[in-house]
C-alpha positions as CSV (number, residue, x, y, z in Angstrom):
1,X,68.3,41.4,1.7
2,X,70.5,43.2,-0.3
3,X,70.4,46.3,1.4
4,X,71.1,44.6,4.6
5,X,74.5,43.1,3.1
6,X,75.6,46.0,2.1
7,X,75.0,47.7,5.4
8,X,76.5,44.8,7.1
9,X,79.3,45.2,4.7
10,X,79.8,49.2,5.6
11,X,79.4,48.7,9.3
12,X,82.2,45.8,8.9
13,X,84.9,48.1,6.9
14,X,84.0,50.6,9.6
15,X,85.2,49.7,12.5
16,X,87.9,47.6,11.2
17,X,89.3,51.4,10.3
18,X,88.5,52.8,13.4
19,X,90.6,49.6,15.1
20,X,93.6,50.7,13.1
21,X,93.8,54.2,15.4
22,X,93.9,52.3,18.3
23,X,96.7,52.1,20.7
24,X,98.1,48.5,21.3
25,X,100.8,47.6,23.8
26,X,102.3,44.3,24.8
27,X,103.3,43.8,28.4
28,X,107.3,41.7,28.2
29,X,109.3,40.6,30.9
30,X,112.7,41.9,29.7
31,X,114.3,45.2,29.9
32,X,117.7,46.8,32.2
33,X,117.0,49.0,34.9
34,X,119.2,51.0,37.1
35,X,118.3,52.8,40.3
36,X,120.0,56.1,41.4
37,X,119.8,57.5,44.7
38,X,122.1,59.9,47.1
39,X,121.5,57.5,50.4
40,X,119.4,54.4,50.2
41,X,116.6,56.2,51.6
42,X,117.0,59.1,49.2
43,X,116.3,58.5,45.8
44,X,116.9,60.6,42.8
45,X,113.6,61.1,41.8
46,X,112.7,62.4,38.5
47,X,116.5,63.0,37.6
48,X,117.1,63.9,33.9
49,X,119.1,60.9,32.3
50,X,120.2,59.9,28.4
51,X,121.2,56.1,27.3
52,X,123.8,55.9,24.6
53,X,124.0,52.9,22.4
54,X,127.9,51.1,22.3
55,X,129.9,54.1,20.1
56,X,126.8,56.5,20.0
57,X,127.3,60.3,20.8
58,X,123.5,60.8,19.9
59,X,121.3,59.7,22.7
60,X,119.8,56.1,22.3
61,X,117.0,57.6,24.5
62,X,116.4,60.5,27.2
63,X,114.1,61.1,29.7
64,X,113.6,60.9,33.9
65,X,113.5,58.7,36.5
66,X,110.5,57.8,38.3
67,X,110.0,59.0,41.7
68,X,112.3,56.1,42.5
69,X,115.0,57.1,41.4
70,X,114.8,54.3,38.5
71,X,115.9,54.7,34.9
72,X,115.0,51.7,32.6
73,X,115.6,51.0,28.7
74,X,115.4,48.1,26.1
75,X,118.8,47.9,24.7
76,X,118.6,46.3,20.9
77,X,122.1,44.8,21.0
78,X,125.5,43.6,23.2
79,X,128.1,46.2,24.4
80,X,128.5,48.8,26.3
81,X,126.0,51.2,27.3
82,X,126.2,54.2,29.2
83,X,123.6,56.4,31.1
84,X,124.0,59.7,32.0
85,X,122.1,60.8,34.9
86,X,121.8,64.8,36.2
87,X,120.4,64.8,39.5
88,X,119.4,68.1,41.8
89,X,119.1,67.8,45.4
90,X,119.2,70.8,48.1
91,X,123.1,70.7,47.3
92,X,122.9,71.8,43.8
93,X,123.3,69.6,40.8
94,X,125.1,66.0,40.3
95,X,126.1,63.8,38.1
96,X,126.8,60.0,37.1
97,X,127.6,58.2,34.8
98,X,127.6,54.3,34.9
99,X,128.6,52.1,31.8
100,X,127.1,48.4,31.7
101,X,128.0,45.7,29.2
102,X,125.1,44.0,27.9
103,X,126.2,40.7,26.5
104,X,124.5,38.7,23.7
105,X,120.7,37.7,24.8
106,X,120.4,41.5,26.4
107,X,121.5,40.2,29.8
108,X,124.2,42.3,32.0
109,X,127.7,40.9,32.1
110,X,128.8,43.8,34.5
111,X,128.8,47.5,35.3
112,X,130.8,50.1,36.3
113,X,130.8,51.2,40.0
114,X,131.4,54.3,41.6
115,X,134.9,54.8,43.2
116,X,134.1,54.5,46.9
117,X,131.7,51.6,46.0
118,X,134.4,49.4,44.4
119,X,137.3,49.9,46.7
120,X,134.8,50.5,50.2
121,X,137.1,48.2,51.8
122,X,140.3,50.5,51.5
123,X,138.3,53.7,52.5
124,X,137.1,52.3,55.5
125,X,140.1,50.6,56.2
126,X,142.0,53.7,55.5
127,X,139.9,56.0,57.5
128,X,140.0,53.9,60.7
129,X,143.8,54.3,60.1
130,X,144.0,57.7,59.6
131,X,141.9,58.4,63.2
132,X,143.8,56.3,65.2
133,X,146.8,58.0,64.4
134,X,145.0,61.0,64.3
135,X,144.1,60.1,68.3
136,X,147.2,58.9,68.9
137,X,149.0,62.4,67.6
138,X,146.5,64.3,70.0
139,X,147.7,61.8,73.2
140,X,151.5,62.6,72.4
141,X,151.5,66.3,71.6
142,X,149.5,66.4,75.1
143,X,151.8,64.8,76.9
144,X,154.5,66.0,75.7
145,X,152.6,69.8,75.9
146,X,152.4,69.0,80.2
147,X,155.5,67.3,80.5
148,X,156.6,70.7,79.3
149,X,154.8,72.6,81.9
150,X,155.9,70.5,84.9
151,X,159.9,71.2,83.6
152,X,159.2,74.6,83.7
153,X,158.0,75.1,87.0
């Protein structure tokens, strides 16, 4: 009876050390994400990026997008964050860079946009400007080009 304690006893301490090696995770509904792309359709896929805590030169983390285009980290406190992003395409390389303040219960308060994405409005405005008098330059210099013509002969 002994002996079968004490084997009981070994086999017990055993694989409670064997557990200790294992691997554990813990799936949590929380984290920021951020997705890059070129066009909608056209994600940056496996794009090197690094996170930097608020005031941090050293990288809070580094590492690539999925095939997504999607970069996603657990910040450990408010401020603002910045991830760098490098991203190859046929076109060479390219970069971004896109801060986002994090406020107190690791939720985002806002984050930077690109130039074109935050004034889209004025572009678009501006562009439709700039062809209309770009068409209505062509009509006059035209006109005035054969009213030219018919003086001379």
């Amino acid at each position: 009876m002994q002996r079968l304690f004490v084997v009981i006893l070994f086999l017990l301490v055993t694989v409670t050390g064997a557990e200790a090696h294992s691997v554990e995770y813990q799936i949590e509904n929380r984290g920021l994400s951020a997705r890059f792309f070129f066009l909608p359709n056209d994600p940056a896929s496996y794009s090197s990026y690094e996170i930097f805590r608020p005031g941090d030169e050293i990288p809070y983390q580094k590492g690539r997008t999925d095939k997504n285009g999607v970069a996603s980290f657990l910040p450990d406190g408010p401020g603002k964050w910045t991830i760098k992003l490098i991203a190859e395409s046929e076109h060479g390389g390219h970069a971004a860079s896109v801060d986002i303040n994090v406020k107190e219960g690791l939720l985002i308060e806002s984050f930077s946009k690109p130039l074109v994405a935050a004034h889209t409005k004025f572009f678009v405005g501006a562009g439709v400007l700039l062809s209309v008098f770009g068409i209505w330059a062509l009509w006059t210099a035209r006109r005035a080009q054969s009213k030219r013509k018919q003086d001379i002969h």
